[in-house]
ChimeraX commands (.cxc) that place a marker at each C-alpha (Angstrom):
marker #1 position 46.23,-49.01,106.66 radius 0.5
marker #1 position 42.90,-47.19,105.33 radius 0.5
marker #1 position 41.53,-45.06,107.70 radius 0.5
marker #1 position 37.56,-44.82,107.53 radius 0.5
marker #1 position 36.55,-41.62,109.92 radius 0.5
marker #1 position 32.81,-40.98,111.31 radius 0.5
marker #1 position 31.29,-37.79,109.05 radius 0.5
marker #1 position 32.27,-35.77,112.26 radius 0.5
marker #1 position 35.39,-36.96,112.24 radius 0.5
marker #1 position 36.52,-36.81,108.92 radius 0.5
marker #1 position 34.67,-32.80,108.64 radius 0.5
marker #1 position 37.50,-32.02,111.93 radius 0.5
marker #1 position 40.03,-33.74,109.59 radius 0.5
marker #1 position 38.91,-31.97,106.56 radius 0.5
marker #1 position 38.90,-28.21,108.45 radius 0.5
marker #1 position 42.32,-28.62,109.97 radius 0.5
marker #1 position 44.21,-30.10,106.58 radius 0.5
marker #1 position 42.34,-26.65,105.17 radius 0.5
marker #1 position 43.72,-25.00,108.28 radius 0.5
marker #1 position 47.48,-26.61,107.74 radius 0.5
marker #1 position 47.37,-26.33,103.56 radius 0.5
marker #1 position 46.78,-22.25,104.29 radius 0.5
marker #1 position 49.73,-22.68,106.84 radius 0.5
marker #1 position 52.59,-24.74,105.14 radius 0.5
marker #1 position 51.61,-24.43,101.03 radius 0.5
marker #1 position 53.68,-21.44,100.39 radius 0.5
marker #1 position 57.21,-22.99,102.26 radius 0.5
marker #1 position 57.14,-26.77,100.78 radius 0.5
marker #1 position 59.98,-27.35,98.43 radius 0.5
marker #1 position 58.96,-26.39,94.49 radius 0.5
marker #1 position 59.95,-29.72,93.73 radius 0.5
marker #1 position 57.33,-31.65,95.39 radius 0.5
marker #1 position 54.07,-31.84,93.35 radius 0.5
marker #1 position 52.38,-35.14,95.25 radius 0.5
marker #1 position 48.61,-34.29,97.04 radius 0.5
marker #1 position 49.73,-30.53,96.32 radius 0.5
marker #1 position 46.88,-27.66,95.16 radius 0.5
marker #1 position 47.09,-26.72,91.28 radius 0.5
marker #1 position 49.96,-29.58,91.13 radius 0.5
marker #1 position 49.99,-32.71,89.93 radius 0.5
marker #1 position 52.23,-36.28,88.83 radius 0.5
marker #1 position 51.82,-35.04,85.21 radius 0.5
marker #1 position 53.54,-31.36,85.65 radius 0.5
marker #1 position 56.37,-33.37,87.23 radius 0.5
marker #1 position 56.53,-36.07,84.70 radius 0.5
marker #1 position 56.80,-32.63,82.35 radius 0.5
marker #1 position 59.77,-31.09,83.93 radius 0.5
marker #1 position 62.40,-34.62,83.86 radius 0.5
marker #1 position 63.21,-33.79,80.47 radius 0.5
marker #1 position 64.36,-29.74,81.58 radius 0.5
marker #1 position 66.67,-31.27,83.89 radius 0.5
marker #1 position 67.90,-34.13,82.05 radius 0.5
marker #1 position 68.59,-31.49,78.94 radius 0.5
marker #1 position 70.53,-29.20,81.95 radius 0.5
marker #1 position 73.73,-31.96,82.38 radius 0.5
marker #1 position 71.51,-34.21,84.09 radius 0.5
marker #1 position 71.56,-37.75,82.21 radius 0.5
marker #1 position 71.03,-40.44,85.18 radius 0.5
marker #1 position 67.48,-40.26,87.13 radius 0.5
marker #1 position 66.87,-42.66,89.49 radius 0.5
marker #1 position 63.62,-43.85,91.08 radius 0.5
marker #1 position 62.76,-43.47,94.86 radius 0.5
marker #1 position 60.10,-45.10,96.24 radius 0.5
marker #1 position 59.60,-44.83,100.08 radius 0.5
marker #1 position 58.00,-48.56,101.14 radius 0.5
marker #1 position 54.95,-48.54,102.81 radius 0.5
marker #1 position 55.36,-44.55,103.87 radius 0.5
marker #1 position 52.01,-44.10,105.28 radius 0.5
marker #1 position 52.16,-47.46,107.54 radius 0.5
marker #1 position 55.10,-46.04,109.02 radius 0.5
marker #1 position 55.33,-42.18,109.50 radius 0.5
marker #1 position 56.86,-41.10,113.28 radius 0.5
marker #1 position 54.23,-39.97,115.36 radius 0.5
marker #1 position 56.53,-38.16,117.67 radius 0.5
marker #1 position 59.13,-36.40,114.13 radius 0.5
marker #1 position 55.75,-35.31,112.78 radius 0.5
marker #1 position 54.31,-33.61,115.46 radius 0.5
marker #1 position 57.76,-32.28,116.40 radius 0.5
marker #1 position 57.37,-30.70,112.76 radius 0.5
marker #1 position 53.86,-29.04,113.20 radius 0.5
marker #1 position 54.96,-27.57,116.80 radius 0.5
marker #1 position 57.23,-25.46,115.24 radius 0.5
marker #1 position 54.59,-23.31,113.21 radius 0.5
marker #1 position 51.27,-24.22,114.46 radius 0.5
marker #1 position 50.49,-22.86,117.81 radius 0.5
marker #1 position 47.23,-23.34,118.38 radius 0.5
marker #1 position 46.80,-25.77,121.10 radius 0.5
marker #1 position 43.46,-27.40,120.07 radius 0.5
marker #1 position 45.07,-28.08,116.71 radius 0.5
marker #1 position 48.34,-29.95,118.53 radius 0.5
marker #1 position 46.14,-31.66,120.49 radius 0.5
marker #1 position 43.61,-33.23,117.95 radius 0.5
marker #1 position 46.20,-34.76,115.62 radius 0.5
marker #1 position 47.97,-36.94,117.90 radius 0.5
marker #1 position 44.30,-37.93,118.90 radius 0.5
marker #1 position 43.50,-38.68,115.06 radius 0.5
marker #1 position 47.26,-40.33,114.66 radius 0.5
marker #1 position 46.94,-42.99,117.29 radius 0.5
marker #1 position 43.30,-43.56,116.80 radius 0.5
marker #1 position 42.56,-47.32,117.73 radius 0.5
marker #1 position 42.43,-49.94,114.04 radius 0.5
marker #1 position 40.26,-52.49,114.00 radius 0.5
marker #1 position 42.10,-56.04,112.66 radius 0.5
marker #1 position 40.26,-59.43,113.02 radius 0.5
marker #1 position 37.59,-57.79,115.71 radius 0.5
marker #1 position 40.82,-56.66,117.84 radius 0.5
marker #1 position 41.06,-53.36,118.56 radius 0.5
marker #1 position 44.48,-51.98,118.88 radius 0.5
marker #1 position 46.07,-48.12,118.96 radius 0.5
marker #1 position 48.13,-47.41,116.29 radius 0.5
marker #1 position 51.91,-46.73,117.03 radius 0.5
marker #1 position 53.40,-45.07,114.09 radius 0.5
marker #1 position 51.58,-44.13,110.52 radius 0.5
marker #1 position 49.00,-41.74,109.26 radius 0.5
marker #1 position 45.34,-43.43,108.32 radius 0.5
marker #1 position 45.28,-43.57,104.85 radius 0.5
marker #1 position 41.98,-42.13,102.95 radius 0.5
marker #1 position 41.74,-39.36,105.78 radius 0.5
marker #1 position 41.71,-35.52,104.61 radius 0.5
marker #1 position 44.46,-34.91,107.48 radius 0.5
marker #1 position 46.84,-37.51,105.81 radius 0.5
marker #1 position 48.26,-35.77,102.35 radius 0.5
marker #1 position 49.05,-32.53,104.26 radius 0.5
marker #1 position 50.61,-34.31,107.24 radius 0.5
marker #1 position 52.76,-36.75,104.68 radius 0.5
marker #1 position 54.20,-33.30,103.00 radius 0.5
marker #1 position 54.89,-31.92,105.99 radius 0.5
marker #1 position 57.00,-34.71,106.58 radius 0.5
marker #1 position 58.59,-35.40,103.27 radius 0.5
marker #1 position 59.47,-31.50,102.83 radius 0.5
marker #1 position 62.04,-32.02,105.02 radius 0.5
marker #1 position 63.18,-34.77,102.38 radius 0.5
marker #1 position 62.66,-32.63,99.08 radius 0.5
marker #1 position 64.78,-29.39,100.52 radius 0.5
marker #1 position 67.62,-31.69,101.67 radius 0.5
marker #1 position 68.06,-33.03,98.49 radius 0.5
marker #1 position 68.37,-29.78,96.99 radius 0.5
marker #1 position 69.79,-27.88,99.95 radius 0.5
marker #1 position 72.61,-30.27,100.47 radius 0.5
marker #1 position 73.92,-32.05,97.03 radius 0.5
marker #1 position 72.36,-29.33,94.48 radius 0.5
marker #1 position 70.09,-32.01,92.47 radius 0.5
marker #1 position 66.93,-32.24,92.14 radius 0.5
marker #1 position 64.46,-34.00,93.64 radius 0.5
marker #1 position 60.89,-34.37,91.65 radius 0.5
marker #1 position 58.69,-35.76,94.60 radius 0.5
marker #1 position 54.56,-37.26,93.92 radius 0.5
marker #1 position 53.23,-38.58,97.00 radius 0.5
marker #1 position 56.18,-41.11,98.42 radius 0.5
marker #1 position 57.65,-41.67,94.86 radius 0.5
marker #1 position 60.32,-39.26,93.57 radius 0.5
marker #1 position 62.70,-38.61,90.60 radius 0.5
marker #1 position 66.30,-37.68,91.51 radius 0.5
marker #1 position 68.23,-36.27,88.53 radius 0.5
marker #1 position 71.85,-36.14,88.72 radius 0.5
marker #1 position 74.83,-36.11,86.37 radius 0.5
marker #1 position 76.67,-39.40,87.13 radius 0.5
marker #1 position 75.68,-42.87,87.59 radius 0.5
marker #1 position 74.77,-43.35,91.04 radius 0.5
marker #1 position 75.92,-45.93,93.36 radius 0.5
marker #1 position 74.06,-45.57,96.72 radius 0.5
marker #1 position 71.95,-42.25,97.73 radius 0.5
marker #1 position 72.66,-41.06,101.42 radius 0.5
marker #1 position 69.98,-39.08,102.80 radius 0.5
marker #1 position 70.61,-37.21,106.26 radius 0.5
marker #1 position 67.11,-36.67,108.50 radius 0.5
marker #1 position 65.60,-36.58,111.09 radius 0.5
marker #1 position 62.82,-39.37,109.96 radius 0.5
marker #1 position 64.76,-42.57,111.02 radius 0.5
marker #1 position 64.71,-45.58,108.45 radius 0.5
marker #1 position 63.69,-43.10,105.53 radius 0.5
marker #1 position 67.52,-43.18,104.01 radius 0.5
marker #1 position 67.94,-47.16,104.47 radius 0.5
marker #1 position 63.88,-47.33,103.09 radius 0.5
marker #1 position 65.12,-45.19,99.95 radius 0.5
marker #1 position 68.38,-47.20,99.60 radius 0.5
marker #1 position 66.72,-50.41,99.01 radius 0.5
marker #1 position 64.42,-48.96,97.01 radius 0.5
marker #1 position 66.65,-47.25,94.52 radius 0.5
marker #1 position 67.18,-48.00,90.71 radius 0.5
marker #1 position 69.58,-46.48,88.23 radius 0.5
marker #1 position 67.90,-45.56,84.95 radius 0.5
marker #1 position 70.37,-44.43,82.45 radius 0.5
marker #1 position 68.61,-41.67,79.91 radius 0.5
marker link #1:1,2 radius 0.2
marker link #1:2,3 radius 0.2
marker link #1:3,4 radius 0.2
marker link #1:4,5 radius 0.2
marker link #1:5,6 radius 0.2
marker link #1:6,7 radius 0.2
marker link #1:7,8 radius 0.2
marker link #1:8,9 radius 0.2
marker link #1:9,10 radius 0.2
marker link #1:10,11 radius 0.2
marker link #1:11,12 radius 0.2
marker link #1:12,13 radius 0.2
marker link #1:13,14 radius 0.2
marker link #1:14,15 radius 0.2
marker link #1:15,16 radius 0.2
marker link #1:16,17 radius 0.2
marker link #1:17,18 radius 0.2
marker link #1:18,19 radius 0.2
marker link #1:19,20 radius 0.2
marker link #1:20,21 radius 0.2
marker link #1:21,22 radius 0.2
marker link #1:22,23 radius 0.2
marker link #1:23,24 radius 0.2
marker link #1:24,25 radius 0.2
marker link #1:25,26 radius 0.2
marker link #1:26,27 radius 0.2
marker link #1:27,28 radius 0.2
marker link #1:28,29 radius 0.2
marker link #1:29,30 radius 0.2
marker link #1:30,31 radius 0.2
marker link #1:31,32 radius 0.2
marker link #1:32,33 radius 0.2
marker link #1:33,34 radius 0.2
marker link #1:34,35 radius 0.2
marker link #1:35,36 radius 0.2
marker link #1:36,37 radius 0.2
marker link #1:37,38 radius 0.2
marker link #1:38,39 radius 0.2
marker link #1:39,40 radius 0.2
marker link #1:40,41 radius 0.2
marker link #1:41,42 radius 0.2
marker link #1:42,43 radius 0.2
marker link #1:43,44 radius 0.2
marker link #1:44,45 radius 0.2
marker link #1:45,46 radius 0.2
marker link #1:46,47 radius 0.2
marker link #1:47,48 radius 0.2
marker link #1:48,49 radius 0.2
marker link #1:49,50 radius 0.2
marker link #1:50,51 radius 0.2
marker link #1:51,52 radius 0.2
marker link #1:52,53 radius 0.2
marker link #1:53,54 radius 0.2
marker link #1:54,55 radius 0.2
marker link #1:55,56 radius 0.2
marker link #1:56,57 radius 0.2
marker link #1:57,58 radius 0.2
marker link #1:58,59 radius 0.2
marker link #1:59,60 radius 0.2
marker link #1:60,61 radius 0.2
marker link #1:61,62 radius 0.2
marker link #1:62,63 radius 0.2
marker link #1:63,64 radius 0.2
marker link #1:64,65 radius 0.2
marker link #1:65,66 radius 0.2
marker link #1:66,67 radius 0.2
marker link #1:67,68 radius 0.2
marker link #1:68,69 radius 0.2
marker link #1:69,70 radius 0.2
marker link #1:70,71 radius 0.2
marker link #1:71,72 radius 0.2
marker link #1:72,73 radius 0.2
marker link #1:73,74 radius 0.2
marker link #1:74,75 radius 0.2
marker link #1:75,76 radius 0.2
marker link #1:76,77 radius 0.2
marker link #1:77,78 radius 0.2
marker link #1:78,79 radius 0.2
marker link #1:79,80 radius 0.2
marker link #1:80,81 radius 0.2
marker link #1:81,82 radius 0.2
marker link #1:82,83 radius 0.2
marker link #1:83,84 radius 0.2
marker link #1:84,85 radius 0.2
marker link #1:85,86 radius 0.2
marker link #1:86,87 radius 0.2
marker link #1:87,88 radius 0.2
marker link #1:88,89 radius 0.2
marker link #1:89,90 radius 0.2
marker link #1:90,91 radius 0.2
marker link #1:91,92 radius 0.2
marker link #1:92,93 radius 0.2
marker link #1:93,94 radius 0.2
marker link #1:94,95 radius 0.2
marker link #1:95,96 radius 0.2
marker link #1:96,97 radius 0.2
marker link #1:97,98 radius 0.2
marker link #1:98,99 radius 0.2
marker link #1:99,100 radius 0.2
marker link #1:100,101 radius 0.2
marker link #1:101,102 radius 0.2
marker link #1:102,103 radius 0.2
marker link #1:103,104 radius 0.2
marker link #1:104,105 radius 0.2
marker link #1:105,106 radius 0.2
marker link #1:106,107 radius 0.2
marker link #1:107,108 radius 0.2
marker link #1:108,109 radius 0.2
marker link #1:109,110 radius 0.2
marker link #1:110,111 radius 0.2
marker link #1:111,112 radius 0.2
marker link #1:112,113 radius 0.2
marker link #1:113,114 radius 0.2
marker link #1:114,115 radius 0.2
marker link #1:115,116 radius 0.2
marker link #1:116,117 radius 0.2
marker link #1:117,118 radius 0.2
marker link #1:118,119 radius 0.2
marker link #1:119,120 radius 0.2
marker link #1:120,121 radius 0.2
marker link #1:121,122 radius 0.2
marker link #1:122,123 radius 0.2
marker link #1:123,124 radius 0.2
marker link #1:124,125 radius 0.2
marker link #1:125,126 radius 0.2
marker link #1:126,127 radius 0.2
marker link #1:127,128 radius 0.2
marker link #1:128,129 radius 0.2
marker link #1:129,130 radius 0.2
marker link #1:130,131 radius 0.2
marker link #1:131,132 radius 0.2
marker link #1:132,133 radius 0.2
marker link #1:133,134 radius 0.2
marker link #1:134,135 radius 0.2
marker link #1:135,136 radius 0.2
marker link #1:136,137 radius 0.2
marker link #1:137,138 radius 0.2
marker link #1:138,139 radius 0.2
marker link #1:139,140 radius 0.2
marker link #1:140,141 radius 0.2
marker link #1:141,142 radius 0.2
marker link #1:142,143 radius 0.2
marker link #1:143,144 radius 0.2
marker link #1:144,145 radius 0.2
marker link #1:145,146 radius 0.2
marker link #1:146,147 radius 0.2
marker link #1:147,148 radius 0.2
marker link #1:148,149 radius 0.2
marker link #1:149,150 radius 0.2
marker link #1:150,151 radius 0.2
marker link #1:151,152 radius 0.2
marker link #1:152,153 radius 0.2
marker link #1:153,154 radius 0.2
marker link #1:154,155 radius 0.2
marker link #1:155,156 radius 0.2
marker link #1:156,157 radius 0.2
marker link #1:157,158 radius 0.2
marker link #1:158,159 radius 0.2
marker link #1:159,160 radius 0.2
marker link #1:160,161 radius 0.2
marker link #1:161,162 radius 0.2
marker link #1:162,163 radius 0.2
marker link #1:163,164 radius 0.2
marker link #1:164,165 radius 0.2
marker link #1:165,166 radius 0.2
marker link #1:166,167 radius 0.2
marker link #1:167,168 radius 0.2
marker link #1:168,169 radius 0.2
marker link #1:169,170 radius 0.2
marker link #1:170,171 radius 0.2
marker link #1:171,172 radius 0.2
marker link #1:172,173 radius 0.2
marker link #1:173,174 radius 0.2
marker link #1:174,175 radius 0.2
marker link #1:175,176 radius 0.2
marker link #1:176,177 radius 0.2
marker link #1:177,178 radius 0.2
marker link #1:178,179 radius 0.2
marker link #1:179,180 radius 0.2
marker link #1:180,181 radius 0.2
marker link #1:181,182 radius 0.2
marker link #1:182,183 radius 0.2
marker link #1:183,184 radius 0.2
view
């Protein structure tokens, strides 16, 4: 759902994501290049053929479905608690997350999901996915080339289903229906 902030609102947004990107840029997995600084889809589009040349012939195509609509409000902030301490910070983005949408002249407070269009919501979805890109790696040794919600796995075998342990919920059945072999 697009998010469209007040200018106050939306300069609060912009200073914290500056705030967070200082905090979290340096640790987030080298393999994800989506709504990064001084990275972008067509530096990871570059690197497939390195890894398909290193033994990796198979890549398959992730695509989380509607990501934004459906981020955890409670596994995010869980996330950001762990390295941002200041208060007025953790208090302001679970204010901005469950901000009331306006459907059909109903107003309603939003559950789950970060507003799309919003400074906050690029930093907050890779704070999330990182979790996702060094799991990958950490755990099975392949690579994961991550833009935005979309990724490239490249592995050396034909795949047959992708298990992904988290603690994001439906992200591993999301990915698994989502999946699709593409032999090189």
């Amino acid at each position: 759902m697009l998010g469209i902030a007040t200018v106050v609102d939306r300069l609060l947004q912009q200073g914290i994501s500056q705030w967070l990107i200082h905090h979290y840029e340096p640790n987030f997995s080298r393999y994800s290049y989506g709504f990064r600084p001084q990275r972008n889809a067509h530096q990871a589009v570059l690197l497939a053929p390195s890894y398909l040349n290193a033994a990796k012939t198979h890549v398959i195509e992730l695509d989380l479905d509607k990501f934004f609509d459906s981020v955890n409000h409670d596994k995010l902030l869980g996330l950001l608690s762990q390295r941002v301490k200041d208060v007025q910070i953790l208090r302001f983005i679970p204010q901005y997350l469950r901000g009331g949408i306006m459907e059909g002249g109903i107003l309603s407070q939003r559950l789950e999901g970060t507003p799309q269009g919003s400074p906050l919501s690029p930093i907050l979805s890779n704070v999330i996915l990182d979790e996702l890109d060094k799991n990958f790696y950490k755990t099975k040794g392949e690579w994961l080339i991550r833009v935005s919600s979309e990724s490239l796995k490249c592995i050396e075998q034909k795949c047959k289903s992708i298990a992904i342990r988290n603690g994001g919920g439906n992200l591993a059945q999301k990915l698994r229906r989502k999946q699709r072999c593409i032999l090189r």
